[in-house]
C-alpha positions in Angstrom: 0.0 0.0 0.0 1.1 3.5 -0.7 1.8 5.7 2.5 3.9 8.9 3.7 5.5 9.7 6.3 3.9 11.5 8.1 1.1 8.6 8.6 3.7 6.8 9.9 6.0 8.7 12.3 6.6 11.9 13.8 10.0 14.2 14.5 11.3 15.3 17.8 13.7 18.2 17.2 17.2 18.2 19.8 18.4 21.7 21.1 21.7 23.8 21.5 24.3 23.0 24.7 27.5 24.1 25.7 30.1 23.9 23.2 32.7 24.5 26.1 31.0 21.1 28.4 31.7 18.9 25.2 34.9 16.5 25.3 35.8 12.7 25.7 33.3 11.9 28.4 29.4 11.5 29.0 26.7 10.9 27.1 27.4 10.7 23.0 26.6 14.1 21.3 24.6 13.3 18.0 25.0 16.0 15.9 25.6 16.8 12.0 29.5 15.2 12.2 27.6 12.1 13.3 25.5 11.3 10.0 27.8 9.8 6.9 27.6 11.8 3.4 24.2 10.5 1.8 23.5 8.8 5.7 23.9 6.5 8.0 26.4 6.4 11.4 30.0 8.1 11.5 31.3 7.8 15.3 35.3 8.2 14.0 35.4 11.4 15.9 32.2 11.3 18.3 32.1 13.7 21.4 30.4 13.5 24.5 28.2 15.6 26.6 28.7 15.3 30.6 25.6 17.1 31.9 21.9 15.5 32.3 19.4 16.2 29.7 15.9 15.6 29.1 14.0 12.7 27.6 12.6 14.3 25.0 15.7 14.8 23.5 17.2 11.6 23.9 17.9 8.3 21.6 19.4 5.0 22.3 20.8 2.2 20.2 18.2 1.1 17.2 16.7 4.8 17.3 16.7 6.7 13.7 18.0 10.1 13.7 18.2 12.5 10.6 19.3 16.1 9.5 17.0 18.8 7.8 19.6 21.2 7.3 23.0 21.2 5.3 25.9 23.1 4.3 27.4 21.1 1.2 26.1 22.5 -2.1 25.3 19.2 -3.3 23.1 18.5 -0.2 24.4 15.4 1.0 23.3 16.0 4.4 19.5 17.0 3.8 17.1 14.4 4.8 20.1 11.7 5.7 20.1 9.6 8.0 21.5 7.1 10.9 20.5 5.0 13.5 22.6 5.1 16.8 24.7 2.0 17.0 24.7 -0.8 19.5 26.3 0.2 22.8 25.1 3.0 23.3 22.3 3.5 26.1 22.0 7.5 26.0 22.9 9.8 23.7 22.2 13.7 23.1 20.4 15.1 20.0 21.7 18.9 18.9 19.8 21.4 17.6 21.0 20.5 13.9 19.7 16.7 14.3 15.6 15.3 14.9 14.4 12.1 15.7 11.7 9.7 13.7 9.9 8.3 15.9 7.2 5.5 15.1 4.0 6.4 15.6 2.3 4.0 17.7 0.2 1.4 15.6 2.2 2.1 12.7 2.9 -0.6 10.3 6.5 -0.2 9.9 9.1 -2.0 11.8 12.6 0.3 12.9 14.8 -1.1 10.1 12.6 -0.8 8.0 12.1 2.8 8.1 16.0 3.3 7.8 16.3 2.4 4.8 13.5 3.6 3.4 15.0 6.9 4.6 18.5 5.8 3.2 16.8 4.8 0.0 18.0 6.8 -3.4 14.2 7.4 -4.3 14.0 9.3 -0.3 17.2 10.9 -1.1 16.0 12.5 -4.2 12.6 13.4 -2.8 14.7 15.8 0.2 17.2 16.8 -2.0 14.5 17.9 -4.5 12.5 20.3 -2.0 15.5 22.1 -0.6 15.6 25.8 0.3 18.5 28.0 0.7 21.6 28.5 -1.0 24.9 28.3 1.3 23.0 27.0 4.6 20.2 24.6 3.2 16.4 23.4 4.6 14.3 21.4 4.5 10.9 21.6 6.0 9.2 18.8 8.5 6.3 18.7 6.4 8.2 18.1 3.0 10.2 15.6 4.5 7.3 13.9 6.1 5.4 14.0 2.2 7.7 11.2 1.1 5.4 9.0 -0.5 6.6 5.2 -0.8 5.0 1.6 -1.0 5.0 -0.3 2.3 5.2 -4.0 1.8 4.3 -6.6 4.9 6.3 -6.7 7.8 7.4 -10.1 7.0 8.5 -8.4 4.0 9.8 -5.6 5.6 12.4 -7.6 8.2 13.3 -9.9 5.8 14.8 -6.7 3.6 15.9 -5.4 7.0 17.9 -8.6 7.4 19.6 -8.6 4.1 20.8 -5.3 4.3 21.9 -5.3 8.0 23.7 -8.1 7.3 25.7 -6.4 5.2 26.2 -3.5 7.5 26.6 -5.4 10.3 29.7 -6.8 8.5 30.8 -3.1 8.0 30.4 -2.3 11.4 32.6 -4.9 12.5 35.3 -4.1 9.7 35.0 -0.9 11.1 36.3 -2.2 14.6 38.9 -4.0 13.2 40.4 -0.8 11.4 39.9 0.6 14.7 41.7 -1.5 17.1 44.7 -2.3 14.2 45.1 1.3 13.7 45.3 1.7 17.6 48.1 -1.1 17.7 50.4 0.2 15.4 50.2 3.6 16.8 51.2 1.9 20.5 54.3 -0.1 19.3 55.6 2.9 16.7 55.1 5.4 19.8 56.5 2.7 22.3 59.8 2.0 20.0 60.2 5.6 19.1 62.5 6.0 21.7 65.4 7.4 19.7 66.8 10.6 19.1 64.0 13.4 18.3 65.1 13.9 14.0 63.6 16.7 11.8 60.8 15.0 9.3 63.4 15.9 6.8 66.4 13.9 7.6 63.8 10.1 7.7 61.6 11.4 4.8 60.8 13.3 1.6 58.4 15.9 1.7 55.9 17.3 -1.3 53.9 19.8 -0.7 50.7 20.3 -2.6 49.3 22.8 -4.7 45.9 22.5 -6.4 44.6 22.9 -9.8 42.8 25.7 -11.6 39.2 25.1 -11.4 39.2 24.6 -15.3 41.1 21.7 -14.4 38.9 19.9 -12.1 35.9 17.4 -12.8 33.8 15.0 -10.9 33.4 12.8 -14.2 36.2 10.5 -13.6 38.3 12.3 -16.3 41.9 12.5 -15.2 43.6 11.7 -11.7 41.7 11.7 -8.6 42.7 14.7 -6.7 42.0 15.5 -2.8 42.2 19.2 -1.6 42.1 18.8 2.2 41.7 16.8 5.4 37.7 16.6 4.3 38.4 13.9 1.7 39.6 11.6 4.1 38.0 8.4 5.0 39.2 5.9 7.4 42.1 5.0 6.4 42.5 6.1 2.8 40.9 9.2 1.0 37.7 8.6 -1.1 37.6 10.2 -4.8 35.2 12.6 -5.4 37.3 15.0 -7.7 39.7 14.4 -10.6 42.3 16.8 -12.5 43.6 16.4 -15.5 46.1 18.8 -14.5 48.2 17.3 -11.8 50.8 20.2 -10.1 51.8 18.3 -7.7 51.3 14.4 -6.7 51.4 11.7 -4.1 52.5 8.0 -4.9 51.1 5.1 -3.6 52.0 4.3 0.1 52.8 8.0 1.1 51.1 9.6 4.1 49.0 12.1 3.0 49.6 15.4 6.3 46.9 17.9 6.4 48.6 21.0 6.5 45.3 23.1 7.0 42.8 22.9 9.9 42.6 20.5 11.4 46.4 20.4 10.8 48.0 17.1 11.6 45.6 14.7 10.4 47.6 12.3 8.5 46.0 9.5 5.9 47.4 7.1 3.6 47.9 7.3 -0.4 46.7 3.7 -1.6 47.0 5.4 -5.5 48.9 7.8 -7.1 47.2 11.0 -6.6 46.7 14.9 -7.0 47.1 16.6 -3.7 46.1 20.2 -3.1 47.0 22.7 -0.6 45.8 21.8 2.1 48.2 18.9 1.9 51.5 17.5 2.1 52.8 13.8 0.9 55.7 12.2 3.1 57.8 9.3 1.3 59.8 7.2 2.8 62.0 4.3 1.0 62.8 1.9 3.8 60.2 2.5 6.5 57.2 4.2 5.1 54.4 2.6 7.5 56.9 3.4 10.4 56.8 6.9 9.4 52.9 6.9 9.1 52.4 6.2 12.7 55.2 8.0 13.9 53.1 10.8 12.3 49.8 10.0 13.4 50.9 9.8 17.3 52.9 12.6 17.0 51.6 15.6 14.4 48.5 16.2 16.9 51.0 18.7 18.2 50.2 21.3 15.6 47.2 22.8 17.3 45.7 26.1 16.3 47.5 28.3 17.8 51.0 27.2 16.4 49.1 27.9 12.6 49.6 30.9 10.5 46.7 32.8 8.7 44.0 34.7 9.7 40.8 32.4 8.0 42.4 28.8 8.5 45.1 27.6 10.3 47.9 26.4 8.8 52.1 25.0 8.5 53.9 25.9 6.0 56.4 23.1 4.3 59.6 24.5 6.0 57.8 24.0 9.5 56.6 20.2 8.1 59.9 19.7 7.3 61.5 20.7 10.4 58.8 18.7 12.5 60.9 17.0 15.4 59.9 13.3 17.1 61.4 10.9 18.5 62.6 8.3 16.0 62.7 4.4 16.2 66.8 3.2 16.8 68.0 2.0 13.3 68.8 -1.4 14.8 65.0 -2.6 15.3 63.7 -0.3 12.5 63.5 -3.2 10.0 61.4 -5.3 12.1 59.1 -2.9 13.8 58.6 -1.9 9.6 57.9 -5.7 9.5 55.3 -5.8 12.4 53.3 -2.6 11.2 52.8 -3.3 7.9 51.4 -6.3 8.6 48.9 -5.0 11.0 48.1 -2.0 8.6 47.7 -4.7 5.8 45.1 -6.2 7.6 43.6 -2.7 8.4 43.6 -1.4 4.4 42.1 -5.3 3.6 39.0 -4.7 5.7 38.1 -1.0 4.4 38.7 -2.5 0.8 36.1 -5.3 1.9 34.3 -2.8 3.2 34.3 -0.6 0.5 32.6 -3.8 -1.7 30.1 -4.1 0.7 28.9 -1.0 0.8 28.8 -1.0 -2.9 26.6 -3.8 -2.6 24.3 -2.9 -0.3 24.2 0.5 -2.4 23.3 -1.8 -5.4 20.6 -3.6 -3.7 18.9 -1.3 -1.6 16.9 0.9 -4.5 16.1 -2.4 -6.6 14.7 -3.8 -2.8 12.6 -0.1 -1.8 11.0 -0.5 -5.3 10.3 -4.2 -6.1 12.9 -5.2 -8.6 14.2 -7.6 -7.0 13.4 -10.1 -4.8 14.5 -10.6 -0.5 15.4 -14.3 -1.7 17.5 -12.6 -5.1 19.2 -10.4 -2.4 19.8 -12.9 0.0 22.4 -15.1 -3.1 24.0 -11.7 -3.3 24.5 -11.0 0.2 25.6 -15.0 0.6 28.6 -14.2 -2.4 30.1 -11.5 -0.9 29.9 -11.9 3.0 
């Protein structure tokens, strides 16, 4: 049967706190940095809230949470959404995030309703009835005119199954980038216990400059080219712009430094790439996943303050290159190399499984929402590739 919305649910809007209470500990902060491009969860750099708050603006694990309002011009944020993870008991909305709650009665399950919400045809319906044109909107009552077809709730969980299995798979990928990412940073920082060494004397440096507009498509024509610390995904950047024009470039294996706010984050170059100013690439011959953690425990040091400029914060490439940190003894630098790179192996081998699945559940999930293919159909897919 054909349904909106608003027969089905209704939205329970968060509110503003204090920026100055937010840190490492209390209740999870759900706010727009929370919600992935085009939705669901992104906890990489969640922050907590320590004070009470009220029930009514409150979620817990399972609940769907989305954004009417957006500052990308291509509106990847309007109308996303995410549904707060497993683990968590409490968490905070903000002012920029609302809830869907299920209206009692309704014929939708939970997981259901996400992806309906996460669907391309929901997606195109928010996009579609935007307002604004730097800061963008999007009213409760066009949001909750998103007309679909709402199959049985047999029908419904068996579609929720399929695709949580896949995300469920993500999820756990996710962890294990986590924890591997964690390791290597402990045994780098713990063997680093040689002489401090300018950046200079164990690596190259490149800085980056970026392309003339003219230059620059998002039609795959040309190199893929990353401007800043924005690009970045877990562990490796993901493409949304390509030059044919490439100034300046990173190879394969480098670790990719943002050199504008937030300066310090570092990546990792899995392709040869264009890298613009807001970036520096940092080669190293003999011990180049060494020098990636060695970089990642120890760049956090740039903080605003020690930038230059008066809109963005930022190190120039003679201050990169004259970066000092302890270094690891030359004697055990081949096998700490040895040690890291495997457990950085295993971290780049689950986002790139990762990275399928979520092309698969990408795949699946419009031909699901509008009948083209079958749970069962969906189910041999899922079976191949998890």
């Amino acid at each position: 049967m054909k349904v909106t919305l608003g027969e089905l649910v209704s939205l329970r809007r968060g509110n503003s706190y204090k920026g100055s209470l937010a840190g490492e500990s209390g209740f999870p902060l759900l706010g727009l940095g929370t919600i992935s491009r085009e939705g669901g969860f992104k906890g990489e750099k969640l922050r907590f809230y320590p004070e009470e708050f009220s029930d009514r603006i409150a979620v817990s694990a399972g609940d769907v949470y989305v954004s009417l309002k957006d500052m990308t011009q291509e509106a990847a944020l309007l109308g996303a959404a995410a549904r707060v993870p497993e683990g968590i008991e409490r968490a905070r909305l903000t002012q920029d995030t609302i809830a869907v709650d299920i209206l009692d009665g309704s014929p939708i399950s939970s997981e259901y309703l996400y992806w309906t919400l996460r669907s391309p045809q929901c997606r195109r319906h928010c996009k579609s009835l935007a307002t604004g044109t730097t800061n963008l909107d999007l009213a409760r009552n066009d949001f909750l005119s998103y007309e679909f077809e709402l199959p049985s709730l047999d029908e419904q969980r068996a579609t929720g199954e399929v695709l949580g299995a896949l995300d469920d798979k993500i999820a756990a990928n996710r962890r294990v980038i986590g924890s591997s990412v964690a390791l290597a940073t402990q045994i780098v920082a713990r063997e680093a216990v040689g002489p401090d060494r300018q950046l200079s004397e164990i690596a190259d440096v490149q800085m980056g400059s970026s392309p003339r507009g003219a230059d620059l498509n998002e039609d795959g024509d040309g190199m893929e080219f990353y401007q800043g610390v924005r690009d970045f995904g877990p562990l490796s950047p993901t493409p949304r712009v390509f030059a044919t024009v490439t100034p300046r470039r990173a190879n394969a294996g480098d670790t990719l430094l943002a050199v504008r706010a937030p300066v310090g984050e570092v990546n990792w170059a899995r392709n040869e790439t264009c890298i613009g100013r807001g970036l520096a690439a940092v080669r190293s011959v003999g011990t180049p996943t060494t020098i990636h953690y060695l970089l990642k425990r120890f760049a956090s040091r740039w903080d605003e303050h020690e930038g230059s400029g008066t809109v963005f914060s930022s190190v120039t490439g003679p201050q990169v290159k004259g970066m000092r940190f302890p270094t690891v003894p030359e004697a055990s630098a081949e096998d700490v190399e040895q040690v890291v790179a495997s457990i950085h192996h295993r971290a780049l081998s689950a986002e790139a499984e990762s990275e399928v699945l979520a092309r698969t559940r990408d795949e699946l999930l419009p031909l699901l929402m509008n009948g083209r293919i079958s749970v069962k159909d969906a189910e041999r897919v899922v079976g191949d590739v998890v």
